[in-house]
VEXTOR-459956 format. One line per 3 residues: their letters; for each residue x, y, z of N, C-alpha, C. Coordinates in pm, whole numbers, plus 50000, padded with zeros to 5 digits. Each point is the difference from the previous one (the first is absolute). Example, Ala and Ser with C-alpha at 12.3 -4.5 7.8 and 13.67 -1.06 7.14 Angstrom:
! VEXTOR-459956
AS> 51319:49431:50780:49911:50119:50000:50090:50120:50000; 49965:50105:49928:50082:50119:50006:49923:50109:50073
//
This chain:
! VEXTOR-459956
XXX> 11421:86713:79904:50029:49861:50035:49903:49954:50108; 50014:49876:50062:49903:49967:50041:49978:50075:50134; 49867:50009:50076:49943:50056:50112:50052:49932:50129
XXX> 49936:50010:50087:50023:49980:50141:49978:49853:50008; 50021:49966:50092:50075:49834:50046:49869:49957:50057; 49953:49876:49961:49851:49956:50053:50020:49898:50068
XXX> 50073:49933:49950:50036:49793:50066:50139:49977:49987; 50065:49910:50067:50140:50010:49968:50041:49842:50058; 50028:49920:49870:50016:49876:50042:50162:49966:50038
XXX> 50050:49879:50026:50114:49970:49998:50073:50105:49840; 49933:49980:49910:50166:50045:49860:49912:50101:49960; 49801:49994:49989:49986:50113:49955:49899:50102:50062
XXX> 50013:50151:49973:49927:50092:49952:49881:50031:49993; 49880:50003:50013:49902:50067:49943:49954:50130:50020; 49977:50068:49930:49990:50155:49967:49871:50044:49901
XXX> 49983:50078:50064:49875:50085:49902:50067:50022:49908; 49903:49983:49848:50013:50038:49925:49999:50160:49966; 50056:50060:49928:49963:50097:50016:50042:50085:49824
XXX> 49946:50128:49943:49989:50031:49889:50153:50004:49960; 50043:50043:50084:50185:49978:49917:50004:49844:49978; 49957:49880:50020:50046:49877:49940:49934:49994:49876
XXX> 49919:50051:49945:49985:50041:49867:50039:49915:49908; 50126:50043:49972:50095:49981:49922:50073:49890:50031; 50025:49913:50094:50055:49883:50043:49852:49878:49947
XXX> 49883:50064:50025:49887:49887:50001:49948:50027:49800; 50060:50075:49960:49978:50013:49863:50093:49916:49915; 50093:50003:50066:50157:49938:49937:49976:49845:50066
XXX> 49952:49980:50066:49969:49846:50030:49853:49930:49903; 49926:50064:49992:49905:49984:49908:50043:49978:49882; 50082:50045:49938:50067:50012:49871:50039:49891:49988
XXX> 50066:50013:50088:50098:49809:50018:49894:49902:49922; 50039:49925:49883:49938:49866:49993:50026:49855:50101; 50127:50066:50080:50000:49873:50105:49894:50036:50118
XXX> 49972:50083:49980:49873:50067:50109:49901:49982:49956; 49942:50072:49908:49887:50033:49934:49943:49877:49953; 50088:49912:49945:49904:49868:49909:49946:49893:50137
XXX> 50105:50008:50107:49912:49885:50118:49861:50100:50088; 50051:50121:49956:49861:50044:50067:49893:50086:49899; 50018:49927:49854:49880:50010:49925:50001:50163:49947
XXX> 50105:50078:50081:49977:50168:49962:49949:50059:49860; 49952:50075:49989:49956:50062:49847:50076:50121:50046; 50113:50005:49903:50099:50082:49962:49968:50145:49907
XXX> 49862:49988:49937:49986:50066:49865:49957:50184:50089; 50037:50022:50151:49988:50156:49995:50121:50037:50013; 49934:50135:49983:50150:50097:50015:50041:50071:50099
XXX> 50098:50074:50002:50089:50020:50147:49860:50075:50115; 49914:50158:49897:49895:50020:50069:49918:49903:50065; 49980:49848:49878:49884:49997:50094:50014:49889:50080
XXX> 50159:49912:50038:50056:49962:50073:50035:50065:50130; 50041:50151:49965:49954:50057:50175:49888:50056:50033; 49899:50012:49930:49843:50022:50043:49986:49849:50056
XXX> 50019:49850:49951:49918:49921:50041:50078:49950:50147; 50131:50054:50002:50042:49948:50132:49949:50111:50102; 50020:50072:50008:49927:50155:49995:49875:49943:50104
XXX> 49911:49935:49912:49855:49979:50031:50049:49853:50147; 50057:49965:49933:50042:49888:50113:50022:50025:50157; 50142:50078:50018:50017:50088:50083:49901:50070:50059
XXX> 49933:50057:49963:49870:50101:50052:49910:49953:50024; 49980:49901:49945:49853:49859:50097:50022:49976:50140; 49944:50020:50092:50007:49962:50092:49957:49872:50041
XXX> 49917:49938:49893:49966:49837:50018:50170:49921:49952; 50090:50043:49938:50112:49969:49952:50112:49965:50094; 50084:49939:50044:50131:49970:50016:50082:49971:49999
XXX> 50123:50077:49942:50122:49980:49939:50101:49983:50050; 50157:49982:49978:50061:49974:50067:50125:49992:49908; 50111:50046:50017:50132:49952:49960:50104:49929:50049
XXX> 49973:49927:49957:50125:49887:50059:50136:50040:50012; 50083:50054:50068:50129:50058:50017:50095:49875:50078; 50096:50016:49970:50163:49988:50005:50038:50134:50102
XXX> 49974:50001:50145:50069:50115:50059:50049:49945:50119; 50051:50139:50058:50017:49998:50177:49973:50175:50024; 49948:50077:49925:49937:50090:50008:49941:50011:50144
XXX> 49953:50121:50069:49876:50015:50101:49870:50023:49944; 49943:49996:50099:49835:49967:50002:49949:50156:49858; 50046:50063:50004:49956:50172:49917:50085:49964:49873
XXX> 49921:50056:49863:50069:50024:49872:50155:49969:50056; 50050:49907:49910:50120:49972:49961:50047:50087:49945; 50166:50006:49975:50040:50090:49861:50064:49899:49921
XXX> 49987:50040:49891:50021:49907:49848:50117:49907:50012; 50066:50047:50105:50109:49892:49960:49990:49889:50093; 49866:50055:50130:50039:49869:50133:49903:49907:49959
XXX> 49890:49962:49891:49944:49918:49987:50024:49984:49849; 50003:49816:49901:49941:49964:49973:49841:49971:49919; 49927:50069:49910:49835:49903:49981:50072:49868:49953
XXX> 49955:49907:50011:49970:49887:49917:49898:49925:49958; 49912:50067:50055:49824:49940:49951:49906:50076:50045; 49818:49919:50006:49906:50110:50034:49933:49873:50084
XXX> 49914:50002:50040:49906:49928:50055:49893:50130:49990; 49852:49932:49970:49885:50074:50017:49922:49892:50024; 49885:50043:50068:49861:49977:50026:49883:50112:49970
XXX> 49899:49950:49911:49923:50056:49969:49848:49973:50069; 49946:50140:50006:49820:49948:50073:50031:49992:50142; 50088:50009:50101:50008:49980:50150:49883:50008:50055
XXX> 49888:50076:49914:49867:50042:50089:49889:49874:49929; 50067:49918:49946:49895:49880:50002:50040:49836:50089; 49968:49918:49977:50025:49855:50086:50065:49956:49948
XXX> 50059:50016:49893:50096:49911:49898:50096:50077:49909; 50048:50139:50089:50136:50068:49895:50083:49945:49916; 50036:50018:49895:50084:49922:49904:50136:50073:50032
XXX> 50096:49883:50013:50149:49970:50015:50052:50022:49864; 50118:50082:49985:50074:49982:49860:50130:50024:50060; 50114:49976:49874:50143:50020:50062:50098:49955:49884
XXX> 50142:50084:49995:50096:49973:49947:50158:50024:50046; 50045:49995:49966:50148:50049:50001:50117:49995:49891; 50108:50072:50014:50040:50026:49816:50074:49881:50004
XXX> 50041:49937:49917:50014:49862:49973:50162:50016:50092; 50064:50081:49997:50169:49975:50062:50029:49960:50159; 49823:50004:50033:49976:49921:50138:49929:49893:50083
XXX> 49992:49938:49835:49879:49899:49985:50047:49867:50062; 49940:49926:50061:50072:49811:50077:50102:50038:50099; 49985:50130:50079:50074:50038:50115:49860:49963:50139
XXX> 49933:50002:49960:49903:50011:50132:49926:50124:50021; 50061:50114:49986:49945:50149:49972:49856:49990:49992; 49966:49939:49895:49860:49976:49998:49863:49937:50083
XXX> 50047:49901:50041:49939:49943:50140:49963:50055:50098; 50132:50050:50046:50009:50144:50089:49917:50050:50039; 50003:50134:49879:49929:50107:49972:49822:49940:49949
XXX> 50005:49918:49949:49826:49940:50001:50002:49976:50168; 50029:49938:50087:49968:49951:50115:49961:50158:50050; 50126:50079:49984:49983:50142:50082:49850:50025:49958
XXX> 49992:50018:49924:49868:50083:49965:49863:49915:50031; 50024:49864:49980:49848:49887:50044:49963:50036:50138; 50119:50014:50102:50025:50009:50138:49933:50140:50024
XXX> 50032:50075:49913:49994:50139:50007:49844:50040:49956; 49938:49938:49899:49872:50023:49984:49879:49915:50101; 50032:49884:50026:49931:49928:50106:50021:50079:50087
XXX> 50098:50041:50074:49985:50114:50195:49959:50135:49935; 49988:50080:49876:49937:50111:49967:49841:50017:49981; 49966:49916:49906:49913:49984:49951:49903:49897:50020
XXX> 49862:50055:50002:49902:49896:50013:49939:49932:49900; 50106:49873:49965:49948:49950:49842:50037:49830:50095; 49902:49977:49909:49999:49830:49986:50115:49897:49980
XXX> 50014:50048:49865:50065:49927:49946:50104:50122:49849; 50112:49907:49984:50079:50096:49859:49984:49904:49903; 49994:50035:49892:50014:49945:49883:50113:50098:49910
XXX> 50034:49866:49880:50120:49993:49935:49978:49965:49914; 50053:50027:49829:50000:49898:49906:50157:50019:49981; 50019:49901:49889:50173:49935:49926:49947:49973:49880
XXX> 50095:50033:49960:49923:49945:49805:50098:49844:50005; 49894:49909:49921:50044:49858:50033:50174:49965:49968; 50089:50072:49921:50129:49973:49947:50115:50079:50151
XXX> 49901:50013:50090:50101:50083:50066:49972:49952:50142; 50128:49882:49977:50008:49902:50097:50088:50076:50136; 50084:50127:49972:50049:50019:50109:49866:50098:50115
XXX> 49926:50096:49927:49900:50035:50114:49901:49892:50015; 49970:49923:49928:49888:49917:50065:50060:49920:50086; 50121:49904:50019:50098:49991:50080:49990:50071:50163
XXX> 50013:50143:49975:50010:50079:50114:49857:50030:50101; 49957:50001:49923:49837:50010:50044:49890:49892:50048; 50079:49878:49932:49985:49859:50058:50104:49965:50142
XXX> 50133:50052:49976:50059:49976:50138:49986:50093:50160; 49871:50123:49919:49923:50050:50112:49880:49968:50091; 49981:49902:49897:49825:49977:50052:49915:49984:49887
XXX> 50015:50077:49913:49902:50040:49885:50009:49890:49985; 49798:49978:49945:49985:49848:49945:49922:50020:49890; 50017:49964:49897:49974:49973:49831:49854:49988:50006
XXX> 49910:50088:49945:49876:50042:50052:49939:49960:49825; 50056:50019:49904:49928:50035:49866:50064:50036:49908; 49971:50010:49836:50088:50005:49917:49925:50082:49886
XXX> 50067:50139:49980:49906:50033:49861:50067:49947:49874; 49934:49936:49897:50085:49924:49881:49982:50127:49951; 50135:50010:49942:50052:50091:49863:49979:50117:50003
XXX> 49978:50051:50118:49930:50111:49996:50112:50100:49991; 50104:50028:49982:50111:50129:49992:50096:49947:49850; 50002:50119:49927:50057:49954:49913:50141:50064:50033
XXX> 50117:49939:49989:50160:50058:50071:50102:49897:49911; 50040:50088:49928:50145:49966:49930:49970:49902:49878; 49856:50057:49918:49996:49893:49894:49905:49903:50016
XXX> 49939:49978:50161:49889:49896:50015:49928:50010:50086; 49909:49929:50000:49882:50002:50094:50034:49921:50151; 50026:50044:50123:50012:49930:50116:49921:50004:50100
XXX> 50009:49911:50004:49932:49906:50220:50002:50139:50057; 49944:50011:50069:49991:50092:50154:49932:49924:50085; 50111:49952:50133:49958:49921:50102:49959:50091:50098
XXX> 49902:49977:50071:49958:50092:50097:50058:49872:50134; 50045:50137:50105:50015:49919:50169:49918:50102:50085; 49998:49948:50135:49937:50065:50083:50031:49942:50105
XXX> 50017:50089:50133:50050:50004:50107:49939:49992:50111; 49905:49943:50078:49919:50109:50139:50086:50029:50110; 49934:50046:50047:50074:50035:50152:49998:49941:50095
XXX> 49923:49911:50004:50083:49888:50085:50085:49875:49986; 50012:50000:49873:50107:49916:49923:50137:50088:50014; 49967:50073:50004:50113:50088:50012:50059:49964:50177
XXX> 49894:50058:50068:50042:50029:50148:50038:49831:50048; 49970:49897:49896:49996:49827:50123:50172:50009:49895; 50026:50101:49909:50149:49915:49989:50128:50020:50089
//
């Protein structure tokens, strides 16, 4: 279950990811209420679903995070005192413009949870890391993260047409982007 305690907002959590969530971040992938707003390609299998998270984890340009539901202490939880309900990652930390991604399983979705846990981690990569700026995309039908990412700051930077094919059709991918001092004047 999830790792040690990194940020800890008012309701949530953040925690290293770690190889036992495995199986929680496989079973969310699966999800078509997951998978279709974030474009996932579903077509591997259990191997090479934990090789590719696997590879994730072990990047050190990578940072992950599980969104928990706890009151756990700061060290490994045990299974029953936390909660996952989502992931937040950032990818590339070692360039000027890491890419932002994020979900949560739909049974905690239009609570706020999400806001949250994006703020934790924007906050969290601006005082860590020496990057510029974050970037983000939303695929255009998915008014609740572009929503969230607009009520952070993120400002609507660009649009790839059609470029992901998800659930039968070809969709929008809006790109946002963040700097850091848009961040720090809010």
């Amino acid at each position: 279950m999830p790792g040690t305690l990194i940020e800890q907002g008012e309701r949530v959590t953040l925690r290293t990811v770690e190889r036992e969530d495995s199986e929680f971040l496989q079973r969310a992938h699966a999800n078509p209420e997951i998978r279709y707003p974030l474009g996932t390609v579903t077509h591997m299998n259990d191997s090479e679903m934990d090789d590719y998270f696997e590879e994730f984890i072990e990047d050190e340009h990578n940072v992950g995070f599980v969104v928990c539901l706890d009151d756990a202490g700061p060290d490994h939880p045990e299974e029953d005192e936390t909660e996952p309900i989502g992931v937040v990652t950032v990818r590339r930390v070692d360039w000027d413009r890491p890419s932002l991604a994020y979900w949560l399983v739909p049974d905690h979705h239009e609570q706020g949870y999400g806001k949250e846990a994006v703020s934790l981690v924007v906050e969290y990569v601006f005082r860590t890391f020496d990057v510029h700026s974050l970037g983000a995309h939303a695929f255009d039908f998915n008014a609740a993260s572009r929503g969230l990412l607009e009520s952070l700051g993120f400002v609507e930077e660009g649009r790839a047409r059609e470029n992901r094919f998800i659930d039968g059709e070809y969709r929008d991918s809006v790109q946002y982007g963040l700097l850091r001092r848009e961040w720090r004047e809010q």
